[in-house]
Steps between C-alpha positions, in 0.01 A plus 500: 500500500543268805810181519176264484391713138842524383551143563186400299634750228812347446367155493206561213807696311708166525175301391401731183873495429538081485199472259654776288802299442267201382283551191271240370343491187238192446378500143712326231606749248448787684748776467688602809737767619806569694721844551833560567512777765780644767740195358267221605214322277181525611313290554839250653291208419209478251300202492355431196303256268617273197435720197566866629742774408626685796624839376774699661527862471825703590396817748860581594682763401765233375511204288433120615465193385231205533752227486397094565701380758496130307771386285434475263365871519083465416471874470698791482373856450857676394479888678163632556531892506269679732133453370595146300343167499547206464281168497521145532262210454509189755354214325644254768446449843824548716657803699730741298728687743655819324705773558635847361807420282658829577387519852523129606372561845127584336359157526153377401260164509220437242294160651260364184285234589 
């Protein structure tokens, strides 16, 4: 692989990696879903539409939370073993920053329109 190849490489990794981080889901009422992964959520921000659940699901080998960041709290999972879910329906338009309780440096954004 040439510098010029490389190059281009690199830069469609770094474009496929900043529309990973944003998922959006158009229909009202849809269902969508998020993971939590290497001690990060994924996707960081989900944008979503009035009406939808977004559904975490725990895929580390240790427990986490899905915690609201608002106070007062909007959600709050409690520990999610490896293979749990949880799920919450937005109903209002807003963003809801959250975070891992146990592992407060896990953060998260759900954007319902």
């Amino acid at each position: 692989m040439t510098a010029f190849t490389r190059r281009e490489a690199l830069a469609a990794a770094a474009v496929a990696l900043a529309l990973a981080r944003v998922v959006r889901v158009r229909a009202g009422g849809a269902d969508a879903t998020a993971s939590i992964d290497n001690f990060s959520f994924a996707p960081a921000t989900l944008s979503v539409a009035r009406g939808t659940k977004v559904s975490w699901t725990n895929r580390d080998d240790i427990p986490h939370t899905v915690t609201s960041a608002a106070t007062p709290r909007v959600f709050h999972s409690g520990a999610l073993d490896t293979g749990d879910s949880f799920g919450f329906t937005f109903d209002a338009p807003g963003e809801y920053k959250y975070f891992c309780a146990l592992h407060p440096h896990m953060q998260g954004t759900v954007v319902v329109t």
